[in-house]
PAPAZA-501403 format. One record per residue (C-alpha): residue number from 1; x, y, z. Coordinates in steps of 0.1 Angstrom, whole numbers, plus 2048, in hexadecimal, padded with zeros to 3 digits. Layout:
% residues N
{NUM; {X; Y; Z}}
...
This chain:
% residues 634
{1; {4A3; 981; D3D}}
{2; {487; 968; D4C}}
{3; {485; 965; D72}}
{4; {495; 944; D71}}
{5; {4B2; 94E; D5B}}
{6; {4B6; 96F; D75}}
{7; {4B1; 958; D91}}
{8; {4CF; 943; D86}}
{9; {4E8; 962; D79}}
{10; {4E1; 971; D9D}}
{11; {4EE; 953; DAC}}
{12; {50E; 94A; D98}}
{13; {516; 96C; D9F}}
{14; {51A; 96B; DC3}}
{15; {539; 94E; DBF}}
{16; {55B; 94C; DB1}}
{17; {567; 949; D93}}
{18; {541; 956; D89}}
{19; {545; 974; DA5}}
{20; {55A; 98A; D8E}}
{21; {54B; 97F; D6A}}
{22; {53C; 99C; D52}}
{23; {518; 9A2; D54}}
{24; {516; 993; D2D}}
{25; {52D; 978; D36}}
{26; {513; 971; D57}}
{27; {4F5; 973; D3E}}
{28; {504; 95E; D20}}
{29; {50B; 943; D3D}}
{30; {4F3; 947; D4E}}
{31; {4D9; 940; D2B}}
{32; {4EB; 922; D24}}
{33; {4E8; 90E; D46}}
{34; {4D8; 8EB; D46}}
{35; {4C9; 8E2; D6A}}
{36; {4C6; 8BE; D74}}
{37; {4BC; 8AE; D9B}}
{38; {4CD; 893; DAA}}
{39; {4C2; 881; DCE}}
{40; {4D9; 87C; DEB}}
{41; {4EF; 85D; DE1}}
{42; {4EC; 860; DBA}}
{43; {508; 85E; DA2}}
{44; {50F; 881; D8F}}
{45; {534; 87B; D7C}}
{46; {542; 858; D76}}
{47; {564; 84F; D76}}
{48; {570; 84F; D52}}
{49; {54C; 85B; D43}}
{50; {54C; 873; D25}}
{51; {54D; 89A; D34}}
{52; {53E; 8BB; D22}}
{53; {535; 8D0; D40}}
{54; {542; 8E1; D5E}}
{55; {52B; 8DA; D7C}}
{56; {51E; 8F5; D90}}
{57; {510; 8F1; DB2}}
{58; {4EE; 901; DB8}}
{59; {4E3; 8ED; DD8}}
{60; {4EA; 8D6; DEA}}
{61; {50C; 8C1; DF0}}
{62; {522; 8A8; DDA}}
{63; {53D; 896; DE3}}
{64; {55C; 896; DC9}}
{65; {573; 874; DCD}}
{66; {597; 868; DBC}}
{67; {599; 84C; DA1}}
{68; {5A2; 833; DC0}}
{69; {582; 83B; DD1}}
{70; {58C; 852; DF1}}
{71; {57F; 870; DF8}}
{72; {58D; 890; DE7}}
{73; {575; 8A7; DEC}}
{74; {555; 8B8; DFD}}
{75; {542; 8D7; DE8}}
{76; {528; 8E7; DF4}}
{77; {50D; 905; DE3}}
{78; {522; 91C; DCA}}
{79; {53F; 8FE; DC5}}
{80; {547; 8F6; DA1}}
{81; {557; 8D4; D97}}
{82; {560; 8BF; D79}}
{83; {57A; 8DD; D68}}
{84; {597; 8C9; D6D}}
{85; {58A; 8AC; D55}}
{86; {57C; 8C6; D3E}}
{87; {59E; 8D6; D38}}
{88; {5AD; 8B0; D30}}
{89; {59F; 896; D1E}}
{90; {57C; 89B; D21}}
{91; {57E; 879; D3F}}
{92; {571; 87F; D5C}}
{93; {58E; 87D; D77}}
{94; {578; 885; D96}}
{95; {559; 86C; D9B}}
{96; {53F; 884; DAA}}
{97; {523; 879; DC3}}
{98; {505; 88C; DD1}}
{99; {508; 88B; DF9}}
{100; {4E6; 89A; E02}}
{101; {4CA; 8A9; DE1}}
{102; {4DE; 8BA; DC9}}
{103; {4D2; 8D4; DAE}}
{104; {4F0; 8D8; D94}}
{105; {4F7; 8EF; D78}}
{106; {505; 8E3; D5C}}
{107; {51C; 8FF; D4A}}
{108; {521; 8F5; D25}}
{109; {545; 8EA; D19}}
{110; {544; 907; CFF}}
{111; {539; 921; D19}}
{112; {556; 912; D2F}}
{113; {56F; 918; D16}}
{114; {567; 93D; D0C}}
{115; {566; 944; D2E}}
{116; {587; 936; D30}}
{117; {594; 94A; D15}}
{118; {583; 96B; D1F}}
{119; {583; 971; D41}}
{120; {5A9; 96C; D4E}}
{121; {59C; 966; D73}}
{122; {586; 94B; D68}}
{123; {5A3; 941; D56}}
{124; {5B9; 944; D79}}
{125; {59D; 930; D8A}}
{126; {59D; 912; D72}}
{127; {5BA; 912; D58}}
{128; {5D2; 911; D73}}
{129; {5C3; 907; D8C}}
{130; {5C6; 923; DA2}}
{131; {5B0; 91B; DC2}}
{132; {599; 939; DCF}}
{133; {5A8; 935; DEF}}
{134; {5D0; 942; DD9}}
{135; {5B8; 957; DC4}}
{136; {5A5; 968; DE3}}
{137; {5CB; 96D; DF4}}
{138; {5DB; 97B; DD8}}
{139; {5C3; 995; DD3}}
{140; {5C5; 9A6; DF3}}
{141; {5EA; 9A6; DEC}}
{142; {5E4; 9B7; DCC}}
{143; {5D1; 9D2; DE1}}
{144; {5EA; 9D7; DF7}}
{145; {604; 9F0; DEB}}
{146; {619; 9F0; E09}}
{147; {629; 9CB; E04}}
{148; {62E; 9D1; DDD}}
{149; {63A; 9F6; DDF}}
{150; {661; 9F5; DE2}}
{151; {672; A0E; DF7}}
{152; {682; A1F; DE0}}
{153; {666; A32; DD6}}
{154; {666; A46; DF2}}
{155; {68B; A54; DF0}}
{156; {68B; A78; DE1}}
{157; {6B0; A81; DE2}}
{158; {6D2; A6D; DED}}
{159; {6DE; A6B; E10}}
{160; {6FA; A80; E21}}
{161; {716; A73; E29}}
{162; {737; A7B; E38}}
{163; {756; A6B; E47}}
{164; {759; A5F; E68}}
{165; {773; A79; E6A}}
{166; {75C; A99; E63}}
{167; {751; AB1; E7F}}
{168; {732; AB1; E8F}}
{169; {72F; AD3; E85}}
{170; {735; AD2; E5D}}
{171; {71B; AB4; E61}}
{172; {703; ACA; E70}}
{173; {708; AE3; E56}}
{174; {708; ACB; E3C}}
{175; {6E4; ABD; E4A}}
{176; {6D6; ADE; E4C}}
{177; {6E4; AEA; E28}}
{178; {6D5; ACB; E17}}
{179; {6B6; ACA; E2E}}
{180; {6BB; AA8; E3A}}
{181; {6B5; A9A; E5A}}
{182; {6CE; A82; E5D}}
{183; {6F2; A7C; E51}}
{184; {704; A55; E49}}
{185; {727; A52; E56}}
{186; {73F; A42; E43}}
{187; {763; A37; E4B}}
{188; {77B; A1F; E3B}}
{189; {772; 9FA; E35}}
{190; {76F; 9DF; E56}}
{191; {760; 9C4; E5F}}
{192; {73E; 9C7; E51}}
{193; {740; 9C3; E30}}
{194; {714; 9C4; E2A}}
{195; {71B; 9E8; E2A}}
{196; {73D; 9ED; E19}}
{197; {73E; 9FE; DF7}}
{198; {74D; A10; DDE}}
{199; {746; A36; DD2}}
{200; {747; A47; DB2}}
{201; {76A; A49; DB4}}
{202; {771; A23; DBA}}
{203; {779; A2D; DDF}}
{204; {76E; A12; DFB}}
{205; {75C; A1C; E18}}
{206; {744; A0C; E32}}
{207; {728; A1D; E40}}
{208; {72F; A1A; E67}}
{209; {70E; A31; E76}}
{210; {6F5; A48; E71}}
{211; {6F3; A70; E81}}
{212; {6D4; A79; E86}}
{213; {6C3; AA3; E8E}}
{214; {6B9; A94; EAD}}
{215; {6DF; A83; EB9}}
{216; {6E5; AA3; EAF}}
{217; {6D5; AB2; ECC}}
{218; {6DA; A94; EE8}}
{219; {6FF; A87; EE0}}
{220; {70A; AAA; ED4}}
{221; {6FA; AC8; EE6}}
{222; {6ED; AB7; F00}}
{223; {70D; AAA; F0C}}
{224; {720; ACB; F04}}
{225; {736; AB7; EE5}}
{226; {74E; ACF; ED3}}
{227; {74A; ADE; EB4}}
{228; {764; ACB; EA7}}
{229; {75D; AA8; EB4}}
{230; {75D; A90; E97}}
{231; {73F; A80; E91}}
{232; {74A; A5D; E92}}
{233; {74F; A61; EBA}}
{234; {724; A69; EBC}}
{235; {716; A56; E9F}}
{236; {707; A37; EA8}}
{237; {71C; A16; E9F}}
{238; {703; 9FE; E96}}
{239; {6F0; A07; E75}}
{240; {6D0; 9FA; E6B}}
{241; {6C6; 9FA; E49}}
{242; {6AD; 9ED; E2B}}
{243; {6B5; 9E1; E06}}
{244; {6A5; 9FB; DEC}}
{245; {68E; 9DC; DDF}}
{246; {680; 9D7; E04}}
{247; {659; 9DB; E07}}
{248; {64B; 9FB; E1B}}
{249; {63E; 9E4; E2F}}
{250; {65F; 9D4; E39}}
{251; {66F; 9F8; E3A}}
{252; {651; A03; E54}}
{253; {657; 9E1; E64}}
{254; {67A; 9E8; E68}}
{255; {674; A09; E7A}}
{256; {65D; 9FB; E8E}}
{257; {66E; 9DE; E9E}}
{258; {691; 9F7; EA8}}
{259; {67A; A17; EB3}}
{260; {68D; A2D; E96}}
{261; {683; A4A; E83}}
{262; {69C; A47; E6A}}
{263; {6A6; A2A; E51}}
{264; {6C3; A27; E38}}
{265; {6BE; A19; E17}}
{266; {6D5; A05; E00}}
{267; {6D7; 9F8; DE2}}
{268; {6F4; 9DB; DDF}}
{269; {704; 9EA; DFF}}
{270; {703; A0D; DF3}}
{271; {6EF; A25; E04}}
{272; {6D9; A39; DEB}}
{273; {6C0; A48; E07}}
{274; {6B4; A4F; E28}}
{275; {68B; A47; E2C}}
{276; {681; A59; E4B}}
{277; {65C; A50; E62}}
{278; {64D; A6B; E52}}
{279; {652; A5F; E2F}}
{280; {642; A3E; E37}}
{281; {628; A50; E4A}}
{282; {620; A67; E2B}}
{283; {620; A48; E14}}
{284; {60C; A32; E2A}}
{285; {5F9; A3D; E4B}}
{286; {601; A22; E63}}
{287; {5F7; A2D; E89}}
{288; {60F; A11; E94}}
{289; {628; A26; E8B}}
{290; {61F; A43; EA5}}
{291; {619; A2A; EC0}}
{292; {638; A17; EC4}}
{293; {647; A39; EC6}}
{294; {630; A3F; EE0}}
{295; {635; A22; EF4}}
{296; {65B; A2A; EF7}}
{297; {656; A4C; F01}}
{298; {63B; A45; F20}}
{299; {649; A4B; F45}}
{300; {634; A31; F53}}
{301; {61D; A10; F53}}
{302; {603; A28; F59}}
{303; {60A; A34; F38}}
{304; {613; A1A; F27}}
{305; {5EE; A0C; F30}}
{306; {5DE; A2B; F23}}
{307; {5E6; A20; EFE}}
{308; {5D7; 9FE; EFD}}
{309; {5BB; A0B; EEA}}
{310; {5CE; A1E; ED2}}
{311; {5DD; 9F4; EC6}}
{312; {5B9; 9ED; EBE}}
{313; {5B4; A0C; EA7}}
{314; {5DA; A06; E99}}
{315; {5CD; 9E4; E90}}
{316; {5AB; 9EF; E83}}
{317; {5BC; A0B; E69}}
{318; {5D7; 9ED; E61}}
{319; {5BB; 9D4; E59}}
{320; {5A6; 9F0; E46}}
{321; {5BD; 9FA; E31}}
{322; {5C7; 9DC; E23}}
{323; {5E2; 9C9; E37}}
{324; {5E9; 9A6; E39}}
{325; {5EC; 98E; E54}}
{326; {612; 990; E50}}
{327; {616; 9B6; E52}}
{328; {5F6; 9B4; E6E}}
{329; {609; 999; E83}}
{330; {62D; 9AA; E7E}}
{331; {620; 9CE; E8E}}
{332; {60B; 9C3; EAA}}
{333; {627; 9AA; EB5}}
{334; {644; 9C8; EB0}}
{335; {628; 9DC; EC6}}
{336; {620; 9C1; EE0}}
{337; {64F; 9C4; EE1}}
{338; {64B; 9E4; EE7}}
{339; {635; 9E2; F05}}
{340; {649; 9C7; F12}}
{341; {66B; 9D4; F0B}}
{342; {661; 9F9; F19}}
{343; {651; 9EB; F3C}}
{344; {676; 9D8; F3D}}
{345; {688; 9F9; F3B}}
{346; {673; A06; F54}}
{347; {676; 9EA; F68}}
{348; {69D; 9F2; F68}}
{349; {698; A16; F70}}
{350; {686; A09; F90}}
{351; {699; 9EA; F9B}}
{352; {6BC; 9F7; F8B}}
{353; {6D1; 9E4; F73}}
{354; {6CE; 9BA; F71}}
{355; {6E7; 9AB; F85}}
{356; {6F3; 991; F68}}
{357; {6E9; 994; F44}}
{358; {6C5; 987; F3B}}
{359; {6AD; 984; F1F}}
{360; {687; 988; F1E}}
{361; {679; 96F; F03}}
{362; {659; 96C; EF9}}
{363; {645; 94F; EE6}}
{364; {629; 947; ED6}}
{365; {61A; 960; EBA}}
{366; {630; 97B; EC1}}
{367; {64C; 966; EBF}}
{368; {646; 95A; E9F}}
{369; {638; 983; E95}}
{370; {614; 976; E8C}}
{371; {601; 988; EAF}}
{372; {5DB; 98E; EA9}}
{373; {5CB; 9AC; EC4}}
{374; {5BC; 98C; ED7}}
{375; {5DB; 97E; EE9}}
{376; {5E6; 978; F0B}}
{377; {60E; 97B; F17}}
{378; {624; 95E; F11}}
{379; {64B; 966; F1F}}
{380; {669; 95C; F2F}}
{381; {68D; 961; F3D}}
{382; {6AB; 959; F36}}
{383; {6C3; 95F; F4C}}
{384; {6ED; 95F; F47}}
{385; {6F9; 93C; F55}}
{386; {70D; 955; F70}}
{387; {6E8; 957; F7D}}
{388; {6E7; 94E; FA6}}
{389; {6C3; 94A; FB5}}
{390; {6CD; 954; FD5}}
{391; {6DF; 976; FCE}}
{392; {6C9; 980; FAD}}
{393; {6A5; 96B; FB4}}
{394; {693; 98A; FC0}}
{395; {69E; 9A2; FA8}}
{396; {692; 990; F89}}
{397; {675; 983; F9C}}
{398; {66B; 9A9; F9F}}
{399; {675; 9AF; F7C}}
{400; {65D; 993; F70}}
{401; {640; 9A0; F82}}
{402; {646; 9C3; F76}}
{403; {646; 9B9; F56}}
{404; {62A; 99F; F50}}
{405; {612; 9B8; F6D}}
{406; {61A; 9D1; F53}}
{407; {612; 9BC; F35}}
{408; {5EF; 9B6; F44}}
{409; {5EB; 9D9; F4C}}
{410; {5F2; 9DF; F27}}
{411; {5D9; 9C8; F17}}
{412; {5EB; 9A7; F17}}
{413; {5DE; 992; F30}}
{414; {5ED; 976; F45}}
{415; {5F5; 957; F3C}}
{416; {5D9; 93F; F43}}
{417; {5F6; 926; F40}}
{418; {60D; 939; F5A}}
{419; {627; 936; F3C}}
{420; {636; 958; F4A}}
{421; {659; 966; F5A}}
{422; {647; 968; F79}}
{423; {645; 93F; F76}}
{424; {667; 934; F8A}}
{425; {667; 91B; F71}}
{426; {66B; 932; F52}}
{427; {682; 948; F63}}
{428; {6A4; 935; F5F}}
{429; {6C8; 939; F59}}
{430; {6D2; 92B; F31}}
{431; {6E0; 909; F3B}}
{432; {6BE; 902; F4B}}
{433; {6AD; 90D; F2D}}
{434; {6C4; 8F9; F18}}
{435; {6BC; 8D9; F34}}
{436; {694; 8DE; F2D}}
{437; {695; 8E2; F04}}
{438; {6AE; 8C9; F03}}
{439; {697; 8AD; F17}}
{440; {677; 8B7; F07}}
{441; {68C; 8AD; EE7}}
{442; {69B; 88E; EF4}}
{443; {682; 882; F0C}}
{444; {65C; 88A; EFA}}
{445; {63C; 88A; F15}}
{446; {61A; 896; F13}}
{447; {623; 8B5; F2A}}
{448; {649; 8B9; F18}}
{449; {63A; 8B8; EF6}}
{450; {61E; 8D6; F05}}
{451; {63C; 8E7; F0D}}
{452; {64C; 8E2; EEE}}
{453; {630; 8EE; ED9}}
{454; {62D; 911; EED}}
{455; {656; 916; EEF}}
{456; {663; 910; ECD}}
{457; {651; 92B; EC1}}
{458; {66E; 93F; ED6}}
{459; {67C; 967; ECD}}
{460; {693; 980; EE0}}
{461; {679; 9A0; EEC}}
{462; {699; 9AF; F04}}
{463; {6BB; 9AB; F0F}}
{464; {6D9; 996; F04}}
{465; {6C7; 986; EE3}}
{466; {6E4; 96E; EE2}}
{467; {6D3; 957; F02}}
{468; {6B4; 952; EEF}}
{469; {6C5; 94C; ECD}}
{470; {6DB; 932; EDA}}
{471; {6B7; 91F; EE6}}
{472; {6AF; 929; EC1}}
{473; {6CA; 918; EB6}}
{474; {6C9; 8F7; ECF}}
{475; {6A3; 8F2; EC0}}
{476; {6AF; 8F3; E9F}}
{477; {6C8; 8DC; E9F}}
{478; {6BC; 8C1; EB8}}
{479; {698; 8BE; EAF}}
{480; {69D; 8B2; E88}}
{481; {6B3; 897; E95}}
{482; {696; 887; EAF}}
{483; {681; 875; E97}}
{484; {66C; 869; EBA}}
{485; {669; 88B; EC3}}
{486; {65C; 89B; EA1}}
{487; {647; 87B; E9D}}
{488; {633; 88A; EC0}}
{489; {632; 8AD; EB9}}
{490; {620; 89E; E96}}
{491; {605; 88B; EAF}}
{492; {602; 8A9; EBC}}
{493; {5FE; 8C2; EA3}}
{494; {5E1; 8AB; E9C}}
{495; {5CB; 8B1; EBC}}
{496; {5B9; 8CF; EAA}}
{497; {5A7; 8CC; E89}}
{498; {596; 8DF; E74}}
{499; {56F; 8DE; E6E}}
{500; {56A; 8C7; E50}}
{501; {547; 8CD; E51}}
{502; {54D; 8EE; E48}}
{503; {53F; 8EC; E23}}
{504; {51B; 8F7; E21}}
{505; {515; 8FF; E4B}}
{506; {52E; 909; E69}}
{507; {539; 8EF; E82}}
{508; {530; 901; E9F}}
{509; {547; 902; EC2}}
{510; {538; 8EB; EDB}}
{511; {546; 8FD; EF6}}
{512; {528; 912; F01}}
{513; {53B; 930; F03}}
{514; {536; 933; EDF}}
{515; {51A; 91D; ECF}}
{516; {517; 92E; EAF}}
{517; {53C; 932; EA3}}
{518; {55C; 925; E96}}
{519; {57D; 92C; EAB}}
{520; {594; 936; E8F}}
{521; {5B0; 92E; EA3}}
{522; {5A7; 911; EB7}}
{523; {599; 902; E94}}
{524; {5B2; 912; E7B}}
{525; {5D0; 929; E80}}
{526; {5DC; 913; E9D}}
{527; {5DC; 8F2; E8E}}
{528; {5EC; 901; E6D}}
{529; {60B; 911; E82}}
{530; {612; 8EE; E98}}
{531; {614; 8DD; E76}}
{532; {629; 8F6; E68}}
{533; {641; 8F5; E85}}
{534; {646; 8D0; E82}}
{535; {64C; 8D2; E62}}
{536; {669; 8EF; E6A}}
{537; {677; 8DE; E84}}
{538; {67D; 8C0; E6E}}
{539; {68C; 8D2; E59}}
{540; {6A5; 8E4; E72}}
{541; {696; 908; E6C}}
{542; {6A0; 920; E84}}
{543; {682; 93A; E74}}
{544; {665; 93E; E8D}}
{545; {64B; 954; E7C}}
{546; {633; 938; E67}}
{547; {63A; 941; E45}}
{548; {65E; 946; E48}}
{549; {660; 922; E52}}
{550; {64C; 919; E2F}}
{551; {664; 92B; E21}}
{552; {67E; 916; E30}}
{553; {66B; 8FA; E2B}}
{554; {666; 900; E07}}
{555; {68C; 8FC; E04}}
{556; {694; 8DC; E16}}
{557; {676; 8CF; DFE}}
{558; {669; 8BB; E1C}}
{559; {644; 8C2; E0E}}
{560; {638; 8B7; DE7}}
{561; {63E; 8D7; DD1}}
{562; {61E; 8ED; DD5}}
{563; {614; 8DE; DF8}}
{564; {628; 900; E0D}}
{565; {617; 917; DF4}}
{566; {5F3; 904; DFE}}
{567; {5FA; 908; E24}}
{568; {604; 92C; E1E}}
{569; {5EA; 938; E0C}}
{570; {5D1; 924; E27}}
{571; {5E5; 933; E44}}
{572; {5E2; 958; E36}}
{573; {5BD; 950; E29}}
{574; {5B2; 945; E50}}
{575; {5CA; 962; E65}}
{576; {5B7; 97B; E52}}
{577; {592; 970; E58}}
{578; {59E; 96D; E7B}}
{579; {5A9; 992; E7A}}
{580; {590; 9A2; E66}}
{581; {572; 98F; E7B}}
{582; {586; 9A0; E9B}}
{583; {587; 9C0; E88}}
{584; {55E; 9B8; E85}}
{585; {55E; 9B6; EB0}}
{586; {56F; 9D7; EB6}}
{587; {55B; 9EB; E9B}}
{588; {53A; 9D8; EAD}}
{589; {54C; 9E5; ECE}}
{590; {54E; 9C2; EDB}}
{591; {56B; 9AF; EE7}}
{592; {580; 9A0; EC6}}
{593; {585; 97D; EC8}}
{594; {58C; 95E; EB4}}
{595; {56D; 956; EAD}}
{596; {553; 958; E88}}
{597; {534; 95A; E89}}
{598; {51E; 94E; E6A}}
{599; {50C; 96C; E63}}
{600; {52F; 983; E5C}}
{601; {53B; 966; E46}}
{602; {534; 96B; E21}}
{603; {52F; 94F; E0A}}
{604; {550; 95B; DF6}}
{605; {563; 95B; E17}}
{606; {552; 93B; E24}}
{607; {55C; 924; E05}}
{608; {57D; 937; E09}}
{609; {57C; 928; E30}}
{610; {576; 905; E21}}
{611; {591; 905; E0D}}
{612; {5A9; 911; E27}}
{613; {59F; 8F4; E43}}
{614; {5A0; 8DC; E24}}
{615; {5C3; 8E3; E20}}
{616; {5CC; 8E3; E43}}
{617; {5B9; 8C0; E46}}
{618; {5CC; 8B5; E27}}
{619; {5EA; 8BE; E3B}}
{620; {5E6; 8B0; E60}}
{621; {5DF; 88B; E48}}
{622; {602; 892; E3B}}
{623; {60E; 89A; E5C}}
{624; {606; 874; E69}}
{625; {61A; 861; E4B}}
{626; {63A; 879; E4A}}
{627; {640; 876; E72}}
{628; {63B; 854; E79}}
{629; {642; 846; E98}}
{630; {663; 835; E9C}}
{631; {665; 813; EAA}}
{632; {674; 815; ED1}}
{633; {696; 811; ED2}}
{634; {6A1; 82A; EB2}}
């Protein structure tokens, strides 16, 4: 092969759909490229001309427009256009401009068919077409075994189980005969019918707890139980449990978020096992695991503040072994709970039990489970209605700065915001809370709206869930029915855009802190979840975490068909460059923040990047014509 045709294999080579192609299949195209230069400003495809070759960027930029003339498109080096009128009628649909000099390659129509028929990715690319950006997505999901392993594969032998009525001392014998470390207890059917079923012999029974070694030793030995005590007086009453055809990942998730070590299975309500830490642990070394365990066993702030650097190396080994932003976002929020709900008990040890019932929310990413290891502490209280400033001020005062002092002494800094319990403002009883959502609904201002966008992102962290659900289930309801009030938090969701620029060079920040990098969040993540949450609110979701909301989005079929699957892929596509860029920091030992710079960007992850702020730009347009404002008065 000349130096010209090398040259041009080399190239093709380093972009997709060319990036995975056959060293014969690279050569045969490769041999059969025509070349051709066009100046800034000239014509390349026609509307309606007569098409026999896909178009392959070498230099340079072209601009791609729609029959009517608007803008459709900016492609920079590496960009391939005219497949879609190749794969029709042979017409070209996409008129095709050069912005700036342009050097094209001009792949053959027969060399674009055998491609097509050959190489199934091509295929993927073009037949269907499958953007990179869903291409580059769905790949890492493919390597990731713990989101497509079910949990089933990890059982090894049915669970024990015994009645309600049994003694905790044929349970013990039965655990240690079957070398089990935990029993189900099962009594007659009630209330709960999720975990009612029927036995071999067509009998009914509900599973009402679980018995584990180690109740054995704290609400048995420890508290000098008889022998024959039954075990439905010490097992605990409120079971938690996963369906067979759960991920690992949800099952690890699952532990995770309720600090337990062992997790009944089912399969349509009956239980067929018991997966315990150490199978998951076996199955999938996650250090997250270990330190949520750790957290609720430290005595102290002290050391609680001593593990901060073991989250950064539990979200380097997540990120390294091939998580996504879902399962990356889910654990460092359940840890960042952890923190928060462990400094809460403490702060009851010290300060003794709260006066009236209360709830710790928090908002913001770990709200909605999508935390990155650069985050600061966004919480509140929410306090019974029996609340009284006067006689109960200063104790939740001191709770507040126990907690959020502790927080920062953990690695989750203050507010920059002050949007913290230690804020009298954010430290309320529920019919004040319910006063503030219910204005910022009804009444829309610049500083309302602010407020809106950081509080209905809203979760329970600690407490009596039911004060934040009921705000949950206020936002829910009232906001969809405010057509003013949607119509501003659209204007809003506006105010940060992507870098459209971002084909061929990086918009820089301008804000001197950073003059040669992108904010990923400021320019992308950000702007993709205030859209998103309009969209929810509209239609009444009650989800917080972004993609459950496309989810429920995807149902009300508020959005065109394929437009939630666009915004998805985007939204995964830009959380992970954000995280693996911060993974970059750490390993550099430098502080991880939300920032890329060019020269860790690839040119597969930089047309990737395009694609993803193209979709979000598509998106905040949309955003404008489905909200509009209504006329005063309605």
């Amino acid at each position: 092969m000349d130096v010209e045709l090398l040259e041009i294999r080399q190239h093709m080579a380093r972009f997709p759909p060319f990036e995975t192609l056959s060293d014969e299949l690279l050569d045969e195209v490769a041999g059969q490229v025509e070349v051709a230069y066009y100046k800034a400003g000239a014509e390349i495809l026609s509307l309606d001309q007569e098409q026999h070759d896909l178009c392959y960027i070498r230099s340079g930029a072209v601009e791609v427009y729609r029959r009517g003339g608007e803008l459709h498109n900016r492609l920079g080096e590496g960009d391939i256009f005219g497949q879609f009128s190749l794969l029709r009628n042979r017409r070209v649909r996409y008129p095709a401009r050069a912005m700036e000099d342009a050097l094209i390659y001009f792949i053959p129509e027969a060399v674009f068919q055998r491609l097509c028929e050959v190489d199934h990715d091509f295929a993927d690319f073009v037949e269907l077409q499958r953007p990179r950006l869903e291409s580059a997505v769905e790949e890492q999901k493919k390597n990731n075994d713990m989101m497509i392993t079910r949990v089933r594969k990890l059982l090894t032998r049915y669970p024990v189980m015994v009645e309600a009525s049994t003694t905790v001392q044929e349970a013990a014998r039965l655990i240690t005969d079957y070398q089990a470390s935990a029993v189900l207890v099962l009594d007659a059917p009630g209330d709960n019918p999720r975990y009612t079923f029927r036995d071999s012999e067509d009998r009914a029974w509900q599973v009402r707890g679980i018995l584990t070694d180690s109740d054995f030793r704290t609400r048995v030995v420890a508290e000098g139980r008889a022998p024959d005590t039954p075990v439905g007086e010490v097992a605990g009453n409120r079971i938690i449990a996963v369906q067979s055809d759960e991920s690992v990942h949800e099952a690890m998730l699952c532990m995770l978020r309720h600090n337990i070590h062992h997790l009944p299975v089912m399969h349509r309500r009956r239980p067929v096992g018991i997966v315990h830490l150490s199978d998951i642990i076996r199955y999938e070394t996650q250090s997250s695991l270990y330190l949520v365990s750790n957290i609720f066993h430290q005595p102290s702030v002290e050391g609680l503040a001593r593990l901060a650097p073991d989250v950064s190396a539990a979200f380097v080994r997540m990120v390294e072994e091939g998580a996504d932003s879902r399962m990356v976002g889910s654990a460092l929020s359940t840890i960042a709970r952890s923190f928060t709900r462990r400094l809460l008990e403490l702060a009851e040890e010290s300060l003794g039990p709260p006066p009236v019932p209360y709830c710790l929310m928090a908002m913001g990413s770990m709200a909605r489970n999508e935390q990155s290891i650069v985050t600061d502490q966004d919480n509140a209280l929410v306090l019974s209605d029996d609340y009284d400033p006067e006689a109960h001020g200063a104790y939740f005062l001191a709770l507040a700065n126990f907690v959020c002092d502790g927080l920062d002494a953990c690695g989750y800094p203050y507010c920059k915001g002050d949007i913290m319990a230690t804020n009298d403002r954010w430290r309320q009883p529920l019919a004040v809370w319910k006063r503030y959502f219910t204005e910022w609904i009804e009444q829309p201002n610049p500083e309302r709206l602010l407020h809106s966008s950081i509080f209905f992102d809203l979760d329970a962290v600690h407490g009596e869930n039911v004060l934040v659900e009921q705000l949950q289930d206020l936002v829910a309801e009232k906001a969809a029915r405010h057509p003013r009030f949607l119509a501003a938090m659209a204007r809003n969701a506006l105010n940060r855009t992507p870098p459209l620029g971002f084909f061929r060079t990086f918009v820089m920040e301008k804000d001197g802190k950073h003059n040669n990098s992108i904010n990923l969040k400021r320019r992308g993540t950000a702007p993709m979840v205030d859209l998103i949450r309009v969209h929810a609110l509209a239609c009444g979701s009650s989800a917080q975490n972004s993609f459950d909301r496309l989810d429920d989005i995807d149902r009300t079929q508020l959005l065109a068909p394929g437009v939630s699957d666009r915004l998805r892929y985007a939204l995964e596509f830009l959380s992970m460059s954000r995280i693996r860029h911060q993974v970059i920091d750490i390993e550099h030992e430098q502080p991880p923040d939300n920032n890329i710079e060019p020269e860790n960007v690839s040119s597969s992850e930089r047309h990737n990047l395009k694609d993803a702020f193209q979709a979000l730009s598509h998106a905040q347009k949309f955003l404008k014509f489905r909200y509009p404002m209504p006329a005063r008065g309605r």
